[in-house]
VOPAGU-2260 file (C-alpha; in pm, 1 decimal, decimal comma):
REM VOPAGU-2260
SITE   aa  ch    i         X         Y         Z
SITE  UNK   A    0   27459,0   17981,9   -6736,3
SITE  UNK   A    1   27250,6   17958,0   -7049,9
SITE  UNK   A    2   26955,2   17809,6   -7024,0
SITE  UNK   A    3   26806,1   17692,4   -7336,6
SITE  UNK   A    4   26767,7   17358,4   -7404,1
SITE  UNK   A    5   27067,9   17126,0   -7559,4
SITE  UNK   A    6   27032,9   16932,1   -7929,6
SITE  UNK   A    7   27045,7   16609,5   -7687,8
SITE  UNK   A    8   26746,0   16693,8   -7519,8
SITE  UNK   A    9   26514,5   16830,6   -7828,3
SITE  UNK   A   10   26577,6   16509,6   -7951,7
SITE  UNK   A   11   26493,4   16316,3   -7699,6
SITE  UNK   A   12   26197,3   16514,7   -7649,9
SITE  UNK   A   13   26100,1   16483,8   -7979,6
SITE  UNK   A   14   25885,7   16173,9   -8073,5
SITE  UNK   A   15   25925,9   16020,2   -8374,6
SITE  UNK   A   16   25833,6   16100,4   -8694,7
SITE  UNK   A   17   25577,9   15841,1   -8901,1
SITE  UNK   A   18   25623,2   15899,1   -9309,7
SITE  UNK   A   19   25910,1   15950,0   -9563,7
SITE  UNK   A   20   26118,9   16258,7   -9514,6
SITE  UNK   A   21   26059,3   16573,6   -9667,7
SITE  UNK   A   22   26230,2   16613,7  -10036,0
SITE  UNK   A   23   26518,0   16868,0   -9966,5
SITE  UNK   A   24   26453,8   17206,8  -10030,0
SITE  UNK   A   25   26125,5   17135,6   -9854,7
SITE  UNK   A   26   26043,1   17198,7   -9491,4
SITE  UNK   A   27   26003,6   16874,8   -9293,1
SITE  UNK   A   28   25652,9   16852,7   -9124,2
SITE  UNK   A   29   25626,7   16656,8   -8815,4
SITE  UNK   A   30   25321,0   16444,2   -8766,2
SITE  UNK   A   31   25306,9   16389,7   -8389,3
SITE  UNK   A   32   25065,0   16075,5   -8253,4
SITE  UNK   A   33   24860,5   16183,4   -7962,9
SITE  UNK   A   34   24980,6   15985,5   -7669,7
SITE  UNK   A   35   24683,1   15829,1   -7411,2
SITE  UNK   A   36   24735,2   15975,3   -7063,5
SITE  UNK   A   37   24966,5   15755,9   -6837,0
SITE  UNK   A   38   24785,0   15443,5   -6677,3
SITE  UNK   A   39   24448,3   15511,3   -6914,0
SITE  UNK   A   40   24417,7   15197,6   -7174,3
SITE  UNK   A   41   24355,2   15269,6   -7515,4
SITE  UNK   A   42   23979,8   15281,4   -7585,3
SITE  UNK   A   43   23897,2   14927,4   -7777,8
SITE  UNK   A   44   23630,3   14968,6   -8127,8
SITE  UNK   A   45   23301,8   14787,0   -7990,3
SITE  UNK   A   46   23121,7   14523,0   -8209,7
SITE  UNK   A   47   22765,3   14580,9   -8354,5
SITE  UNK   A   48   22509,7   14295,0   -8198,4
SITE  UNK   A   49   22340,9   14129,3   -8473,9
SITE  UNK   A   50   21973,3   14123,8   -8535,6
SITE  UNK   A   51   21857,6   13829,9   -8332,5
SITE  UNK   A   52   21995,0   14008,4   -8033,7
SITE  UNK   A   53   21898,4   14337,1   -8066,3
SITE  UNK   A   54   21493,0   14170,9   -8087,3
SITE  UNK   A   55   21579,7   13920,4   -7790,8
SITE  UNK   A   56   21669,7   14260,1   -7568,9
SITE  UNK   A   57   21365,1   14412,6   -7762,6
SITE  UNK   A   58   21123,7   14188,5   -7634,1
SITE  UNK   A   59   21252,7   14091,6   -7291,2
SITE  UNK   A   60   21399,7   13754,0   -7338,2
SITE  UNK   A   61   21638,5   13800,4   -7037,7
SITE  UNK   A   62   21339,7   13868,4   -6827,5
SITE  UNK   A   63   21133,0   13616,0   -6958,8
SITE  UNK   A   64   21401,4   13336,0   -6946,2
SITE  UNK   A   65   21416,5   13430,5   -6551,4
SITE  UNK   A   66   21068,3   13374,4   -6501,0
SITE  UNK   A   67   21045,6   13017,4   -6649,2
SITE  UNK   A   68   21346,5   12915,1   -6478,5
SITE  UNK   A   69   21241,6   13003,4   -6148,8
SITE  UNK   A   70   20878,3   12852,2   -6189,2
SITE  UNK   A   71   21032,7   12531,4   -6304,7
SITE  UNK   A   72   21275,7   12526,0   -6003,1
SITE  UNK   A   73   20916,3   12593,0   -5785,6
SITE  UNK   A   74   20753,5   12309,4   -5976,8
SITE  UNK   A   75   21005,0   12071,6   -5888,9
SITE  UNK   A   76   21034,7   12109,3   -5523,0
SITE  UNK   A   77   20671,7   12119,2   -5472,8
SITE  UNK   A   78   20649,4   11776,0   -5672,7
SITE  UNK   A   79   20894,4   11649,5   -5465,1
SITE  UNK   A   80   20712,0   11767,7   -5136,2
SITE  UNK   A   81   20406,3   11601,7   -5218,9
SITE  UNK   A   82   20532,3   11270,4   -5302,6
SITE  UNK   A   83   20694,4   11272,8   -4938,3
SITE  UNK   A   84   20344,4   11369,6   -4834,5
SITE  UNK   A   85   20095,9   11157,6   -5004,8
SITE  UNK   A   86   20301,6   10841,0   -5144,1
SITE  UNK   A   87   20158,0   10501,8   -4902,0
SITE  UNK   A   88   20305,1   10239,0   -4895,3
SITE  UNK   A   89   20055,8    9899,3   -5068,6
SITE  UNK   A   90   19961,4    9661,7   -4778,6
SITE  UNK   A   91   20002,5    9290,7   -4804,9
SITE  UNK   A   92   19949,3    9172,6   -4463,9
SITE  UNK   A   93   19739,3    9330,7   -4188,8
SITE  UNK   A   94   19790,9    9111,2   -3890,8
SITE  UNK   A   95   19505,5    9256,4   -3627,5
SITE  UNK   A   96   19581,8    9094,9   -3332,5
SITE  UNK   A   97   19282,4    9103,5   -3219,1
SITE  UNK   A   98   19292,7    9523,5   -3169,4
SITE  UNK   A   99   19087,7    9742,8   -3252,3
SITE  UNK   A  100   19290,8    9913,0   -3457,4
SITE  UNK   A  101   19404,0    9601,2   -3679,8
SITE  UNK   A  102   18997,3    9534,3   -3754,0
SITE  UNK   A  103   18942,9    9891,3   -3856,1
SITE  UNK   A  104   19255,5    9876,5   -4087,9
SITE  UNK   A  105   19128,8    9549,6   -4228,8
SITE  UNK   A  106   18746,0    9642,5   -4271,7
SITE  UNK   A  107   18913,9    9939,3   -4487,3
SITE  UNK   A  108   19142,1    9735,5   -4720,3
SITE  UNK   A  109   18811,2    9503,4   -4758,1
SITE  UNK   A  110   18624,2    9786,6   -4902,8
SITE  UNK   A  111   18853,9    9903,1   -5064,5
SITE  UNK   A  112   18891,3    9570,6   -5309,0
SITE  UNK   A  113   18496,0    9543,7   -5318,8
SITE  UNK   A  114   18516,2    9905,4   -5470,7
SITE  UNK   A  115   18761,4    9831,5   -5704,0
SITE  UNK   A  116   18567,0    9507,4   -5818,9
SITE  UNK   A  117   18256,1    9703,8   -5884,0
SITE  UNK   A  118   18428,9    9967,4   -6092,6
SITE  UNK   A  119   18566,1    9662,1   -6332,1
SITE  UNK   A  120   18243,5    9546,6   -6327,9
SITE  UNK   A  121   18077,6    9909,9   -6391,1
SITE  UNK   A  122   18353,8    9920,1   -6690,8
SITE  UNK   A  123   18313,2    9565,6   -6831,0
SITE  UNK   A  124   17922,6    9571,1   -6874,0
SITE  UNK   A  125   17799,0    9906,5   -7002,9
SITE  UNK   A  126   17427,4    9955,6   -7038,6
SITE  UNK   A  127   17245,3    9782,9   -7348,5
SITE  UNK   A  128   16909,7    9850,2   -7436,6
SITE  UNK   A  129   16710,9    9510,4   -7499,0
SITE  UNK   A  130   16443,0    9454,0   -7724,4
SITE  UNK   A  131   16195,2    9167,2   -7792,1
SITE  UNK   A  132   15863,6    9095,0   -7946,1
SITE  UNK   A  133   15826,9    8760,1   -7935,0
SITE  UNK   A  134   15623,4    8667,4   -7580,5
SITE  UNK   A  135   15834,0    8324,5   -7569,0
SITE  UNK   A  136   16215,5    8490,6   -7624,8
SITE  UNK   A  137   16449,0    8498,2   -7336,9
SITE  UNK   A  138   16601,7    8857,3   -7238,7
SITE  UNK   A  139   16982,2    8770,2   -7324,0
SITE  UNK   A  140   17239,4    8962,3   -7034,2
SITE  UNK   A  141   17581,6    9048,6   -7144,7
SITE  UNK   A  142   17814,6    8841,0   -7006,1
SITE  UNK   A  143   17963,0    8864,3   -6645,3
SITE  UNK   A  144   18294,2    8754,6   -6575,7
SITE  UNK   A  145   18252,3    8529,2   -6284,2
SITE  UNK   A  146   18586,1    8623,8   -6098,7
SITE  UNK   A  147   18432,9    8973,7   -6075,5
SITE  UNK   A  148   18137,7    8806,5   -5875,6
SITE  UNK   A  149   18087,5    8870,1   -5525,7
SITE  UNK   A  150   17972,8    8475,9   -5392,7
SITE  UNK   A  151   17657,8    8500,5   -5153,7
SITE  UNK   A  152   17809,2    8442,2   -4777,6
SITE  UNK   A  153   17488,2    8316,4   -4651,0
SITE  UNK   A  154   17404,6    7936,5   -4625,1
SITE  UNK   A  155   17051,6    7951,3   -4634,4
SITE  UNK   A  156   17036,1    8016,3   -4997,3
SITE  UNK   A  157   17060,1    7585,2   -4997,9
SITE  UNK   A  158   16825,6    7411,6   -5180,8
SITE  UNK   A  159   16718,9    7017,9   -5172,5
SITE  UNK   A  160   16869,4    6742,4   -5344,8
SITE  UNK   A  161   17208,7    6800,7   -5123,4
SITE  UNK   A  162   17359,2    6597,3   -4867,6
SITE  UNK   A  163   17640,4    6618,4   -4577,6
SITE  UNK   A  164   17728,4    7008,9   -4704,7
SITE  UNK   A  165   17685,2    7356,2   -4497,6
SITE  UNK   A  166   17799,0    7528,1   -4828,1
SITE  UNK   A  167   17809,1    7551,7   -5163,9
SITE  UNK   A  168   17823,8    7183,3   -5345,1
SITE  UNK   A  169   17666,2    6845,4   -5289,4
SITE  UNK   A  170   17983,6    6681,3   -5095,0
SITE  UNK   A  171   18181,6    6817,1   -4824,4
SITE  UNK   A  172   18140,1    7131,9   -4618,6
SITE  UNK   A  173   18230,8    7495,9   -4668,1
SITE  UNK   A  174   18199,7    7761,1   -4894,1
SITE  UNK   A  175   18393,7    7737,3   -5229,3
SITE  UNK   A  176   18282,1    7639,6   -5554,0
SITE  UNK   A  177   18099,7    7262,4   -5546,2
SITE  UNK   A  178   17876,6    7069,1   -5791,9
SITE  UNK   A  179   17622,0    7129,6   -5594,6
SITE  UNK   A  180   17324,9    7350,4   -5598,1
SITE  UNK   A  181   17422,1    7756,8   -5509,5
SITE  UNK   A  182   17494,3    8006,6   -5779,6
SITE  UNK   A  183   17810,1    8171,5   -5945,3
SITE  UNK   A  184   18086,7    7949,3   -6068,2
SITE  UNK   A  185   17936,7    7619,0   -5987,9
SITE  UNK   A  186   17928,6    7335,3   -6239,7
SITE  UNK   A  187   17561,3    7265,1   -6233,9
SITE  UNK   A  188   17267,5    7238,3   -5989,3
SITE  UNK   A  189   17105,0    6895,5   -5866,9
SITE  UNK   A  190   16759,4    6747,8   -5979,8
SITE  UNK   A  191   16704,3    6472,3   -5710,6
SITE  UNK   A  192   17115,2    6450,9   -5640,7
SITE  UNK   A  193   17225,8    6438,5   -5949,7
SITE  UNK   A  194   17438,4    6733,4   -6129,8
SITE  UNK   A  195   17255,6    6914,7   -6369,7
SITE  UNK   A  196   17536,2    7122,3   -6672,1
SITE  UNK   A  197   17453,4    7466,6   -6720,9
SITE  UNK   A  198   17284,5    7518,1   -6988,7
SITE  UNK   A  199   17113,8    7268,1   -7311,0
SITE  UNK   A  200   16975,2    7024,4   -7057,5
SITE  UNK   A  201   16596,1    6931,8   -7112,1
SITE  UNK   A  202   16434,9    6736,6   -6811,5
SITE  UNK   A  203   16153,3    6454,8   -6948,0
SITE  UNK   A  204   15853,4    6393,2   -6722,1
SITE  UNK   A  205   15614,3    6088,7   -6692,8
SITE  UNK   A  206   15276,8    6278,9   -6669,9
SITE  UNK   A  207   15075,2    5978,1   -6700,0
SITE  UNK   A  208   14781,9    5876,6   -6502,5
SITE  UNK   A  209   14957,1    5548,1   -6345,2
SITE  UNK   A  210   15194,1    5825,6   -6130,0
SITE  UNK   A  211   15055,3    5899,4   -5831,4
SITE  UNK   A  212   14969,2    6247,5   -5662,7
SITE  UNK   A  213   15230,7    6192,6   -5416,6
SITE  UNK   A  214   15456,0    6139,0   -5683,6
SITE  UNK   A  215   15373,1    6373,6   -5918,7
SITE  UNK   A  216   15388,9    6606,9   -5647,7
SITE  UNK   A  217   15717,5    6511,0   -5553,9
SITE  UNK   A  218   15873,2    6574,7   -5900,7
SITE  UNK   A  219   15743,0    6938,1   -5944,5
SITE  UNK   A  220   15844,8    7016,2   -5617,7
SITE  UNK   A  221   16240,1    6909,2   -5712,7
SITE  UNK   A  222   16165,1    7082,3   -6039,1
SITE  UNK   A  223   16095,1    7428,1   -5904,8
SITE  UNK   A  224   16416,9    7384,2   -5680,1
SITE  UNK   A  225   16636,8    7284,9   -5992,4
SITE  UNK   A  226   16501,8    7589,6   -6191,1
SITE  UNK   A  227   16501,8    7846,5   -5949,7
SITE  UNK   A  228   16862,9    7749,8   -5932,8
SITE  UNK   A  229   16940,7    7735,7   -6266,1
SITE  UNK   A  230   17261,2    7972,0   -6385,7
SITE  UNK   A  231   17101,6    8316,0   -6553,7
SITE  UNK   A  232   17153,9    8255,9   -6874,8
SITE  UNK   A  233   17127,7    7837,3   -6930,9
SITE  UNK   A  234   16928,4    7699,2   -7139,2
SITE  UNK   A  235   16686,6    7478,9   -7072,0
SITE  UNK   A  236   16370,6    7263,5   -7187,6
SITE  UNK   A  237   16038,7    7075,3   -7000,9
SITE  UNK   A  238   15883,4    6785,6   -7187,4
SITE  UNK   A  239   15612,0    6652,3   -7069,2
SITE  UNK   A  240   15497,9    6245,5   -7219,6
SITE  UNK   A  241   15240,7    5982,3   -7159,4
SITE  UNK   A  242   15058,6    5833,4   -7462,8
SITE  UNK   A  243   15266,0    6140,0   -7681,9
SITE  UNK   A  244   15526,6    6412,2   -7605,4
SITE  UNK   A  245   15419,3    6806,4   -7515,7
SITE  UNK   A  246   15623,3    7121,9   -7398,2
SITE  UNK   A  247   15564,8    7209,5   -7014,4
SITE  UNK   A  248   15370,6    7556,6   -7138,9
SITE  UNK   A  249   15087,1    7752,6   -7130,7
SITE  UNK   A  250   15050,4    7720,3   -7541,9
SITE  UNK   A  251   15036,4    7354,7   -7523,4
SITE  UNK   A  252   14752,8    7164,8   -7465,9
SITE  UNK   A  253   14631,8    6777,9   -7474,8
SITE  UNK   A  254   14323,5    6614,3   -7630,5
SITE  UNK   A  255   14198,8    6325,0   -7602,3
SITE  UNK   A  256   13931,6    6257,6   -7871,2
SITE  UNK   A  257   13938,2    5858,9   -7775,5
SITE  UNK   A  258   14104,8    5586,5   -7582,8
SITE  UNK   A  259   14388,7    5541,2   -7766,4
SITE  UNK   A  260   14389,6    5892,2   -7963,6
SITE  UNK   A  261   14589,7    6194,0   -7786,9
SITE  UNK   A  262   14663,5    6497,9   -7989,3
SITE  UNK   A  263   14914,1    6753,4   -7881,2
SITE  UNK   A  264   14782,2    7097,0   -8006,5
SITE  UNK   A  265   15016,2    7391,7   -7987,9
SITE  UNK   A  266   14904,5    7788,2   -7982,4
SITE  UNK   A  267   14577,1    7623,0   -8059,4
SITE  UNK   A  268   14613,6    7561,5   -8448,6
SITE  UNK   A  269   14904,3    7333,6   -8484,0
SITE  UNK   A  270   14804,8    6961,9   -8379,6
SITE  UNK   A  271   15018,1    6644,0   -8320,2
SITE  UNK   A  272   14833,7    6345,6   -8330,8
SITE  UNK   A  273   14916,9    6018,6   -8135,3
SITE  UNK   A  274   14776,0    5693,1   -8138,4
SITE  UNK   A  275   14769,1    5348,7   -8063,1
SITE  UNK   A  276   14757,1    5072,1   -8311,3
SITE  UNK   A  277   14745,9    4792,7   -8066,0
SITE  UNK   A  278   14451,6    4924,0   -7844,3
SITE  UNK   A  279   14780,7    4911,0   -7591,9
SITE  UNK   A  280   14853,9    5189,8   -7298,1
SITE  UNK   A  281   15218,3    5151,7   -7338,4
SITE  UNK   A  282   15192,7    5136,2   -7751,7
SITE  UNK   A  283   15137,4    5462,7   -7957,0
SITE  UNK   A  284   15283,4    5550,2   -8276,8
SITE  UNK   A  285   15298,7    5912,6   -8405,5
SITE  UNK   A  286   15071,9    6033,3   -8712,6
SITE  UNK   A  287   15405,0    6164,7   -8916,6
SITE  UNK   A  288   15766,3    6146,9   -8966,8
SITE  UNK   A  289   15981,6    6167,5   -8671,1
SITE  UNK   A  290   16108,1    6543,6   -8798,2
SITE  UNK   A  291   15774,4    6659,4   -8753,9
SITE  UNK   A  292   15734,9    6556,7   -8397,7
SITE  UNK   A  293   15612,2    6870,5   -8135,2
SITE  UNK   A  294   15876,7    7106,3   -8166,6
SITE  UNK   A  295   15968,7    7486,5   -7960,6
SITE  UNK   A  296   16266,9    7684,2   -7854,3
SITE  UNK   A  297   16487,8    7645,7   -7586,6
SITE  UNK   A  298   16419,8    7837,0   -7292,4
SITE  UNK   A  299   16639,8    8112,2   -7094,2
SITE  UNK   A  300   16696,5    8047,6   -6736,3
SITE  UNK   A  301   16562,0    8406,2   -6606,6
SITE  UNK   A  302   16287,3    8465,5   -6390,4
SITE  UNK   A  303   16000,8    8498,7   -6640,2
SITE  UNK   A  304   16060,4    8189,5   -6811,1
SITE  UNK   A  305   16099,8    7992,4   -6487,9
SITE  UNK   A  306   15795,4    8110,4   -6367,3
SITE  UNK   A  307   15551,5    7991,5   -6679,6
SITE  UNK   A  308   15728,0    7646,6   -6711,0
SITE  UNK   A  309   15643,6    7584,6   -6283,5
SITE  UNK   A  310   15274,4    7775,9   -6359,1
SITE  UNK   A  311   15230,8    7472,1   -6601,4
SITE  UNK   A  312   15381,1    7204,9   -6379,0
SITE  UNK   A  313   15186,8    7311,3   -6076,5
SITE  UNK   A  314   14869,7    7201,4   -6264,6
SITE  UNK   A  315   14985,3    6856,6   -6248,9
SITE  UNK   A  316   14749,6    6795,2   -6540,3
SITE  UNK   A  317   14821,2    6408,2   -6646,7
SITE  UNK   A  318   14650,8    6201,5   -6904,3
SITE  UNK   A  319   14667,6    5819,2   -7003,8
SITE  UNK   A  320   14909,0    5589,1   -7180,3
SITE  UNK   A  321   15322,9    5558,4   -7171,5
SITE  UNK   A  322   15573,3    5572,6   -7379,2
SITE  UNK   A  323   15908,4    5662,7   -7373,8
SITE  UNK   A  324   15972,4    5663,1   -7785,4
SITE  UNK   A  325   15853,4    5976,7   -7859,7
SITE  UNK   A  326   15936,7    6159,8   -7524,9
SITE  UNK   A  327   16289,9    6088,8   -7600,9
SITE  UNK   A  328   16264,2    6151,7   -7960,0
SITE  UNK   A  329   16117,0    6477,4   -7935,7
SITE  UNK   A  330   16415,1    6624,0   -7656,0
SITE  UNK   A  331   16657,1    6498,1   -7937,0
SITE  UNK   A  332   16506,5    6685,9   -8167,8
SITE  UNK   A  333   16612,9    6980,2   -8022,2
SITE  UNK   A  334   16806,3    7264,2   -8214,3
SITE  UNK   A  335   17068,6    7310,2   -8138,3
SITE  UNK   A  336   17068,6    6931,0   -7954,4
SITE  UNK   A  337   17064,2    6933,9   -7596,6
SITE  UNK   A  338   17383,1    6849,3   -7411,4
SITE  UNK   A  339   17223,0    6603,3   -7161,1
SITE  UNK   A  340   16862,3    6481,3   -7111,8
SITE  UNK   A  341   16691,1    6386,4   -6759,6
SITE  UNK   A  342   16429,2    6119,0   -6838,9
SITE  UNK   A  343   16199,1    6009,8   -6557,3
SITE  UNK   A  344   15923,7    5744,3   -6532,3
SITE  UNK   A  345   15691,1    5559,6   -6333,6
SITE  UNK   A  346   15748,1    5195,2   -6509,5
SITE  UNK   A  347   15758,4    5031,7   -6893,3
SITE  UNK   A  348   15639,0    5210,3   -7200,1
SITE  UNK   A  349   15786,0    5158,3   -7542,0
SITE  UNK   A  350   16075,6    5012,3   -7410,2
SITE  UNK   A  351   16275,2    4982,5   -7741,2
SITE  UNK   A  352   16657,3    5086,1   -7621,7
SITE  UNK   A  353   16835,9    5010,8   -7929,2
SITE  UNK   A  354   16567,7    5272,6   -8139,4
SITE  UNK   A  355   16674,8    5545,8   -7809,9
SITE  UNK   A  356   17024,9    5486,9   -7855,9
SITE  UNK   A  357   17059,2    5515,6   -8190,8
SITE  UNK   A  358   16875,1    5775,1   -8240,8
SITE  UNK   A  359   17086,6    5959,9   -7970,1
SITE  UNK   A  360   17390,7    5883,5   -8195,9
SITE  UNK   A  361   17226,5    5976,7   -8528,6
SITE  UNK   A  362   17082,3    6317,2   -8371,4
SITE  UNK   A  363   17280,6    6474,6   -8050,9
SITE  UNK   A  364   17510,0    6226,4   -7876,9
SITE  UNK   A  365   17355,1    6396,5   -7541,6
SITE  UNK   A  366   17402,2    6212,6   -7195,2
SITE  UNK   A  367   17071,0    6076,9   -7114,8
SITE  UNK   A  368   17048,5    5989,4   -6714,1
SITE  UNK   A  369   16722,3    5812,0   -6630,9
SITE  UNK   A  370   16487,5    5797,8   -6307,6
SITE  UNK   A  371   16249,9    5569,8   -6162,5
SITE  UNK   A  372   15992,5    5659,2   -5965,3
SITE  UNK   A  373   15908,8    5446,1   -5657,9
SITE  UNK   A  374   15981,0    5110,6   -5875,8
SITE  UNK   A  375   16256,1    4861,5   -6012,1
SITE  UNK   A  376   16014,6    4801,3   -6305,7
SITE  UNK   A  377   16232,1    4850,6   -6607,5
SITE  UNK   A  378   16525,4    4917,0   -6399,1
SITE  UNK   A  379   16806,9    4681,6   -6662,0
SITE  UNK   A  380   16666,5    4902,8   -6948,4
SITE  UNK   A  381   16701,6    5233,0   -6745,1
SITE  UNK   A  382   17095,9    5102,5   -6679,0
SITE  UNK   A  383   17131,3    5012,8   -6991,6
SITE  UNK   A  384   17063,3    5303,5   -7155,5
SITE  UNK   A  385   17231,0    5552,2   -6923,8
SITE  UNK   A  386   17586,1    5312,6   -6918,0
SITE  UNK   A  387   17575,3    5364,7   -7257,3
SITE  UNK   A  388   17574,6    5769,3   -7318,7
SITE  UNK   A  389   17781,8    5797,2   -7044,6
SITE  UNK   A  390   17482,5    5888,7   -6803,2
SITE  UNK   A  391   17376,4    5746,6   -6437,6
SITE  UNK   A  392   17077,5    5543,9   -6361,6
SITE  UNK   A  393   16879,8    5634,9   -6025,0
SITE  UNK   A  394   16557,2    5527,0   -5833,3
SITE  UNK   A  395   16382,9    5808,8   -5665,4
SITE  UNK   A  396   16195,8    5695,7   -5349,8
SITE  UNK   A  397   15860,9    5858,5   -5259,8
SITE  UNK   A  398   16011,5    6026,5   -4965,4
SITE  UNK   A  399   16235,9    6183,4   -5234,8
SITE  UNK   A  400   16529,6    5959,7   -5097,4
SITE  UNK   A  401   16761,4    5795,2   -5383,7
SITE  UNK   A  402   16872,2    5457,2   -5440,2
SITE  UNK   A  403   17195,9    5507,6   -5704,6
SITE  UNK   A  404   17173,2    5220,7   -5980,2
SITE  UNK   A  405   17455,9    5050,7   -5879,2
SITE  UNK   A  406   17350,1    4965,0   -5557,7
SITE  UNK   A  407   17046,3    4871,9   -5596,4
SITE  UNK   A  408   17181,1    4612,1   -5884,2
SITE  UNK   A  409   17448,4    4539,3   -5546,1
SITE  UNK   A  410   17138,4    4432,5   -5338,9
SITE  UNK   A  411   16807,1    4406,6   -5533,6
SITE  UNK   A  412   16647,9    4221,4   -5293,8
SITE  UNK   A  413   16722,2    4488,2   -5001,5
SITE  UNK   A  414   16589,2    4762,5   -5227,9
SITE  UNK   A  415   16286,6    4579,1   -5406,9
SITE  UNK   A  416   16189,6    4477,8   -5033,1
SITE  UNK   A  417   16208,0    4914,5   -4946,7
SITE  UNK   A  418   16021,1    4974,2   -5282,7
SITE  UNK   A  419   15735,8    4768,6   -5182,7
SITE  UNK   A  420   15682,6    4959,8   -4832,6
């Protein structure tokens, strides 16, 4: 049996044959395609990374990108963690009931708002450096809010002129905000019971000879209370009048050449002359125009100030003649004008209301309250003059007690009867 291979099975055996066939003549060469092993895939061409890529893998970027993923996954959670930790809750309402533990948590959340209200404060008012060189100016404070204030918790800060009131204000009982005398956000302070605005006020004094010791004593007594108590800050003014006007000062002093001559001298070179043409106590005419009546600046409620205005009151110097013409001219005069004037007398002196009110109209428009001390002498001139600015008319007793205007024009005869004792 032969055992060569059969045409059948070279050909199958054979693979096939890629290009043209061989020109006759010609022998026929057989390109055969290498076959990949059984179950081995074909190796595949691989593609060249570009540039970008090839640096990324240079530099570490895989690495790199890691890193910042796993510290932002840290950052995250721990965020998380302490917001659980240290986020409180705000508290509205602490009811103590009477435990121990309730005070403690309230005494806490009590300093904790007083804290907070001196760091506004601390914020608001930053540190200014203040200058002066004039001996009369007033140190000017920056300006405090008054809701930032703390209000003073203790009653015996009172002063006088205040009636039926354990707190702050002259009516009523408590501790809030009043009209009364205290300090803070009050309206005003008293000077004998009446309200007092807070700043531009200028309080008139009879320093003549007809007012008593007792009386005169009286007044500077209620003056230092109404100072003292004055707003930081307000503005205010002392006149003092008899036969002429002065400034309650040091740098003010009064001469009295003659009988019916006074002469107002101020810093010792600038003079004021008053006289009287009539030979009369309660008749003196000024040697000028009314513009050139004794003039100075307003004062600064502050401690300084205060103190030289009461170190010239409390020499309770007086000197002779009254009239009220020039006193109330020369508070009018005041620049800027004064917002209310508190006049105060001992009786009749150049009684000419019609000249005062006009020349309230021409020069401030203030509110001009009047006083009487210990008298009903002049009392429908005092009313008249006070309906009229939109003031109040009082009599001051010489126990310091008031009679208001209105009643004693209710029942003269009750009160004239009182004012004679």
């Amino acid at each position: 049996m032969s055992t060569e291979p059969t045409a059948a099975a070279l050909d199958a055996a054979v693979p096939p044959v890629s290009g043209n066939p061989a020109p006759a003549g010609h022998p026929m060469v057989v390109h055969v395609a290498p076959q990949a092993p059984q179950g081995v895939a074909p190796p595949v061409a691989s593609k060249e990374p570009n540039a970008v890529v090839k640096y990324w893998r240079k530099v570490g970027g895989g690495s790199l990108a890691l890193s910042l993923l796993i510290h932002v996954g840290i950052l995250v959670g721990a965020y998380f963690l302490v917001e659980t930790i240290v986020l409180e809750n705000k508290v509205d309402f602490l009811s103590g009931g009477g435990s121990k533990a309730g005070q403690e948590a309230s005494q806490s959340l009590a300093q904790q708002v007083q804290q907070k209200k001196r760091t506004n404060i601390s914020k608001m008012l930053p540190m200014r450096k203040v200058v002066s060189t004039s001996a009369n100016a007033a140190i000017a404070l920056p300006d405090m809010p008054s809701d930032n204030l703390e209000m003073p918790e203790m009653s015996s800060m009172m002063g006088g002129g205040m009636s039926g009131s354990a707190g702050f204000g002259s009516q009523g009982a408590g501790g809030g905000f009043g009209t009364g005398i205290g300090t803070g956000g009050m309206k005003g302070v008293t000077f004998f019971g009446m309200t007092t605005p807070l700043d531009r006020v200028v309080f008139v004094l009879d320093f003549s000879a007809s007012m008593k010791k007792n009386q005169v004593e009286l007044v500077v007594n209620e003056m230092g209370k109404t100072l003292k108590m004055l707003p930081m800050r307000s503005q205010y003014q002392v006149i003092l009048f008899a036969g002429g006007a002065r400034f309650a000062d040091r740098n003010w002093k009064v001469e009295q050449p003659s009988t019916f001559e006074r002469i107002m001298v101020h810093r010792g070179k600038q003079k004021y002359r008053f006289f009287s043409p009539t030979k009369s106590h309660t008749d003196y005419a000024f040697d000028g125009s009314d513009n050139e009546l004794p003039k100075d600046d307003w004062l600064t409620s502050n401690p300084v100030n205060v103190g030289r205005t009461m170190e010239e009151l409390d020499k309770k110097e007086t000197w002779g003649g009254t009239d009220w013409r020039w006193a109330f001219k020369t508070a009018l005069n005041m620049s800027p004008p004064p917002k209310v004037v508190y006049f105060m007398t001992d009786g009749l002196g150049g009684s000419n209301v019609e000249l005062i009110l006009d020349y309230n109209k021409k020069k401030a428009k203030a509110t001009l309250n009047t006083f009487l001390m210990h008298t009903s002498a002049g009392a429908p001139l005092m009313k008249e003059i006070a309906d009229k600015t939109g003031g109040r008319f009082t009599i001051v007793k010489n126990d310091g007690a008031t009679i208001p205007g209105d009643m004693y024009f209710g029942n003269k005869a009750k009160y004239d009867k009182e004012l004679k004792e």
